[in-house]
N, C-alpha and C positions, 0 to 999 in steps of 0.2 A: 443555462447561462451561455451569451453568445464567446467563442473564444477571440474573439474581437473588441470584445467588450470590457475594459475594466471599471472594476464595481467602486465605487464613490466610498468615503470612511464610512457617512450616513447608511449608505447601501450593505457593507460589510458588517456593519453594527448588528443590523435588521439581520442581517444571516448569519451569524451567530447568535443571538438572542433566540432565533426559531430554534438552531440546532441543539442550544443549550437547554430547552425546553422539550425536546425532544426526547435527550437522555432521559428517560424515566424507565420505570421498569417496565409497563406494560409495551412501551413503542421495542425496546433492546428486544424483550421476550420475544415479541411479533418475530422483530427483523434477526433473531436466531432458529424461529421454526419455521420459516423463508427459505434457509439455507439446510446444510448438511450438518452445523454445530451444535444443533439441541441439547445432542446426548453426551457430547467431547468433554470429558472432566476439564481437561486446559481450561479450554472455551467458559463452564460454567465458573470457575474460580478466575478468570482473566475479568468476566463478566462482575461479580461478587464485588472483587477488589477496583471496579470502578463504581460502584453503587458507593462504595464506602466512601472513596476522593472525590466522589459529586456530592456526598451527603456533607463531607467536612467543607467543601466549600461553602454551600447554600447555607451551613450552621452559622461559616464564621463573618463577625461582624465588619463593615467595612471599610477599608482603607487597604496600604500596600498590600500589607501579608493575605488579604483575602483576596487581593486581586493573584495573586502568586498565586494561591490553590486552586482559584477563578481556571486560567487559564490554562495550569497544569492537567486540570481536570480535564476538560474539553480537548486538550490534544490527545491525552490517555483517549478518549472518546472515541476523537476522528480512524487513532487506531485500532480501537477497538470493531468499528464501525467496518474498515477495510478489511480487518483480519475477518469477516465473518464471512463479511461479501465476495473475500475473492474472487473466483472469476468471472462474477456477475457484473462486477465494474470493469471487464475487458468486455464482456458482450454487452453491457449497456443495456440487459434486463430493466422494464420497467417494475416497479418495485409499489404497490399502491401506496398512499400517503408518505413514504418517505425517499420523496423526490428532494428536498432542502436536507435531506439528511445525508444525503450521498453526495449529494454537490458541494457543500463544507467540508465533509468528510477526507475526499482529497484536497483539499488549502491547508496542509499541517503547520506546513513553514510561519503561516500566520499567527497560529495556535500557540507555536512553539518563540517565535518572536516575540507576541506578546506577551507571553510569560518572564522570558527574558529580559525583556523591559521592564517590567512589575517584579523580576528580582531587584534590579539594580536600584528601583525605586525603595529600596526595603535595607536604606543608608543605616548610617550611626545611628542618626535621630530618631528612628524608629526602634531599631534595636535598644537603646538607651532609655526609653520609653517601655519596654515591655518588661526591660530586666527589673526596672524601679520598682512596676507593677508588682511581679513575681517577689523582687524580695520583700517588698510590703507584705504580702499576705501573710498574715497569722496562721502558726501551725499547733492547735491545741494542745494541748498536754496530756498523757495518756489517761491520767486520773480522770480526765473528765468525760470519756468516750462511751463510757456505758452511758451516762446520766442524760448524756445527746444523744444518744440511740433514742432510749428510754421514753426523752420529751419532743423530739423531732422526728421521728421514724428517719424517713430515709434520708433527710438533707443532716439532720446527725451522722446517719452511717457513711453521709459522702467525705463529711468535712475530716470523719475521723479515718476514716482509709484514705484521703490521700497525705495527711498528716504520717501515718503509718507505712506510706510509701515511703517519702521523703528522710524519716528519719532508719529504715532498711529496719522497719520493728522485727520482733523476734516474735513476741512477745504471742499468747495464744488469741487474742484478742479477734484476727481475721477470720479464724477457723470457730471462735464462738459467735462472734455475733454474724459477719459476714455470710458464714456458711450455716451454722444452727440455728440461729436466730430466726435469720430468712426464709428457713425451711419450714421454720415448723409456725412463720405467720403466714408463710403462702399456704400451709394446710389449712386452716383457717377452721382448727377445731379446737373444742373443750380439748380434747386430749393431751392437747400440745401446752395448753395453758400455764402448768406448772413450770415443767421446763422451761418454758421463756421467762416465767419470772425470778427462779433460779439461775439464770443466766445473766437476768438487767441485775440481780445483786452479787452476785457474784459470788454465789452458795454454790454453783455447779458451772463446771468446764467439761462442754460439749465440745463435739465432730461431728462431718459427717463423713461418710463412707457409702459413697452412691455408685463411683466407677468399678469399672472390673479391668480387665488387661488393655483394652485399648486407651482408657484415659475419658472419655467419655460419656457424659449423662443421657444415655441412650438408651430408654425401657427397652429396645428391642436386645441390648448385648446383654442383661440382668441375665445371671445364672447362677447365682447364691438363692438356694431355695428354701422356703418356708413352709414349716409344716404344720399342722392344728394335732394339737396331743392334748389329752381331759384337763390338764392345769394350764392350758395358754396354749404356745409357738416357739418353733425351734427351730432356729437356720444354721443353715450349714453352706458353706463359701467362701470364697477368698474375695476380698475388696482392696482395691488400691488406692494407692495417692491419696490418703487422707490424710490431712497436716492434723499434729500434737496429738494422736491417737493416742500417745506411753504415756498422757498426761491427763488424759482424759477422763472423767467420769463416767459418761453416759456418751455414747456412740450410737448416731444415727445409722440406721441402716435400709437400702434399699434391698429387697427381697421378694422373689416371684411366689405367688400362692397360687391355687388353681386359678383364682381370678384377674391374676396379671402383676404386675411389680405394684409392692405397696411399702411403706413406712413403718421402721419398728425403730424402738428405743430398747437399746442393748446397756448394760451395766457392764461398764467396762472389766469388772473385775469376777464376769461372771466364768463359769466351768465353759471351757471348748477357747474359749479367746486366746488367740496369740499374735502379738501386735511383733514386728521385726520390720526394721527402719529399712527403706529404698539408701541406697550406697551413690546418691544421685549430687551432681558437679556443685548446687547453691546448697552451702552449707548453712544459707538465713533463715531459710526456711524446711524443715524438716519435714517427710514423708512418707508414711508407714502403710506395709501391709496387714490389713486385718484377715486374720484366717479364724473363719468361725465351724465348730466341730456339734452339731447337736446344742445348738447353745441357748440357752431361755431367751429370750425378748418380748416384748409387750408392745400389741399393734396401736399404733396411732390412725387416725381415720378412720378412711372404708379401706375395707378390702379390694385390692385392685386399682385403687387413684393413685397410685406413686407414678402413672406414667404419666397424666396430667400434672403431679405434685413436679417429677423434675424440668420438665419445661417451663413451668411457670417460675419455680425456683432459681434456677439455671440461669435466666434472666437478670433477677434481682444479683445472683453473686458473681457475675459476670461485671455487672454495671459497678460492684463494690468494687470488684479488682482495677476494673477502669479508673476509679479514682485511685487506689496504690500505682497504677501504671503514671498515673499524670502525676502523681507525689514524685516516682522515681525519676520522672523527667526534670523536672524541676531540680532536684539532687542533682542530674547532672548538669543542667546549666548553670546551677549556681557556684557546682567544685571548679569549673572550664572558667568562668569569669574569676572568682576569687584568685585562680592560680594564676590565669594568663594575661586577665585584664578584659575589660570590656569590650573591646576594639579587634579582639579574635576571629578571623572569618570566619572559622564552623559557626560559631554564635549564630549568625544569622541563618543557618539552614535549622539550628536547633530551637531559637525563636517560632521559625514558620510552622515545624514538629509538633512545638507544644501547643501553639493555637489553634490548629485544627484539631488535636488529642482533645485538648479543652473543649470546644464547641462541642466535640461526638459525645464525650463524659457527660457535660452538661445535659443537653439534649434527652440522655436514655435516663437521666433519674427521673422516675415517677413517668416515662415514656411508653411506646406501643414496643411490643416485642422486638420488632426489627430495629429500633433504635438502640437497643441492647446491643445485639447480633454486631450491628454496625459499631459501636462504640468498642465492644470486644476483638472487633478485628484491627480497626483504626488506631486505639489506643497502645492493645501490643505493642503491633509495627513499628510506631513512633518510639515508645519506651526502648526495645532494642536500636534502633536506630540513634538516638541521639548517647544513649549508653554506649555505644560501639564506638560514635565518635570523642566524647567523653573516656574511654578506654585509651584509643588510639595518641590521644592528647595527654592525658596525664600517667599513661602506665596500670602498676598495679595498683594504684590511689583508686582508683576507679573501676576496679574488677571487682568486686561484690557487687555495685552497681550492675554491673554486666549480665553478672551470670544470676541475680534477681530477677531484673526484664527478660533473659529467655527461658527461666524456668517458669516466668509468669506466662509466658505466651505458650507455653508447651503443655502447661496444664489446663485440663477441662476437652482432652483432644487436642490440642493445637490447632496448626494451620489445614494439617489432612484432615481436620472435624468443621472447624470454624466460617470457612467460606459454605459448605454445602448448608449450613445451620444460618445463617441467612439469605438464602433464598428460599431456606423450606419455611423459614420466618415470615418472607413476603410472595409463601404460595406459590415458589416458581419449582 
């Protein structure tokens, strides 16, 4: 571009529309092993967390607020774009095919303008329009959550986790269907079969108990071992962060055997079990350590698929919490408006929050892996965020809200798990 030249609306359109097309994963990927950031953890989680703000925008549907994430996106971009190139854009290195990438790449101000503009476009009447939406929506009743599991698989288990967001449920419900449920139809064996239907009636209250100290569904950390003895299997290990273990029946367990991390069903009340509660800030939700001494269990599956079993899984209960995250968001735009009134300026950053939260939730039910991955990061973020502001605004009216949204984003690994687990999602 000549620096003499300035570029027409029509002309600027056209380059941004190339560069917004550009952001993808494969082009980013390229234009970071280009450079010296391949391996920079920053870099790779700076990288993650725009796949996510480009994913929420392209989800959400159009008008103001989507032009707000539109552009937001795209300037997150441009710097993303700079921060990699460093000082390849002082020498002016040619770069093959992303010549339009580097030449918008410095126009932030534009980026960042137009966002600005597409705030201000995002008045009352849009806001007043979205709240309407939001309070309209129907929030089932717990009674009826098994029976939507049961007849809708997963768009039951959406409507009923974010219903269970919104109302800060206690209730063991996330931890049977959300987590056991999930588990043992992603196993996708006879074995599992009782248990699940013992669970749709509500003859049995499951867990599971897959992480170990780090928080994380990661075959590789599994170090609760299983052993083959003449009457069955006997693990021995400590498991964390499993919600309603003291209440449990039957407790899933991930367990290493020669063949690799696989799936067993523990009776809770069997010899070696000792369940002691984590001492942790959300009193909503309750979190226990399973320590298991020599203890029977009964395998489900093959031996050795529990590392496929938690990645596949992992997904699904991920995508359920995203709907409790986008219930919890909702809770607090609803307390912020009831208290303070509609006309609240947070309102409108908390609006933009939920729409994009919503498009990513939407998106991963019944989605490819990485729409998970993306919904579990996007969603979070939003949930603390709009809870933080909702804190900030009404006090301690709004601090169990709070500290729900960050124990939600801290479980399953958190954000030191969560960004590398979508790009190992989309192969990067």
């Amino acid at each position: 571009m000549s620096a003499t030249h300035t570029p027409s609306s029509i002309e600027r359109s056209v380059e941004h529309s190339e560069f917004e097309a550009m952001l993808n994963t494969d082009q980013l990927t390229m234009l970071m092993r280009s450079t010296w950031t391949w391996d920079d953890r920053a870099m790779r989680r700076s990288l993650s967390s725009l796949l996510v703000r480009l994913a929420a925008a392209r989800a959400s549907r159009t008008g103001p607020i989507a032009d707000v994430l539109r552009w937001r996106a795209l300037a997150d971009g441009a710097e993303f774009v700079r921060t990699v190139l460093g000082p390849k854009l002082l020498a002016g290195e040619d770069i093959p095919q992303l010549g339009p990438l580097i030449d918008t790449a410095i126009d932030t101000p534009a980026f960042l303008q137009l966002a600005a503009d597409a705030r201000d476009e995002v008045g009352s009447t849009t806001v007043a329009l979205s709240l309407e939406q939001l309070f309209s929506m129907p929030y089932s009743d717990e009674s009826s959550w098994a029976g939507s599991v049961s007849s809708a698989g997963a768009e039951g288990l959406a409507g009923a986790t974010r219903a269970y967001g919104h109302r800060l449920g206690e209730s063991p419900f996330f931890a049977g269907f959300a987590m056991a449920w999930q588990t043992l139809k992603a196993l996708d064996s006879e074995s599992g079969q009782d248990l699940m239907r013992g669970i749709e009636n509500g003859s049995i209250q499951a867990t599971v108990a897959a992480a170990e100290q780090t928080g994380a569904w990661d075959p590789a950390l599994v170090r609760t071992k299983a052993s083959k003895v003449a009457d069955g299997w006997r693990l021995s290990g400590v498991k964390q962060f499993a919600p309603v273990a003291d209440i449990a029946d039957v407790i899933l367990v991930i367990a290493r055997t020669i063949a690799g991390p696989t799936l067993f069903a523990v009776d809770a009340g069997a010899p070696g079990v000792v369940v002691t509660a984590h001492l942790g800030f959300d009193r909503t939700r309750r979190l226990f350590k399973v320590a298991l001494a020599d203890t029977p269990a009964v395998l489900l599956g093959t031996e050795g698929g529990g590392g496929s079993l938690m990645f596949h899984a992992l997904d699904d209960v991920v995508t359920a919490l995203a709907g409790e995250q986008v219930g919890l968001i909702e809770r607090s735009i609803g307390a912020v408006a009831a208290e303070l009134g509609e006309s609240t300026p947070e309102l409108t950053e908390m609006v933009i929050a939920h729409s994009a939260a919503h498009a990513l939730w939407r998106k991963a039910i019944d989605g490819p892996p990485e729409a998970a991955a993306i919904a579990h990061i996007g969603c979070s973020e939003a949930a603390v965020n709009t809870a933080a502001s909702a804190a900030r605004l009404l006090g301690a009216e709004a601090s169990a809200t709070l500290q729900r949204a960050l124990s939600a984003q801290a479980w399953f690994g958190g954000p030191a798990s969560y960004y590398e687990r979508l790009l190992e999602r989309l192969g990067v």
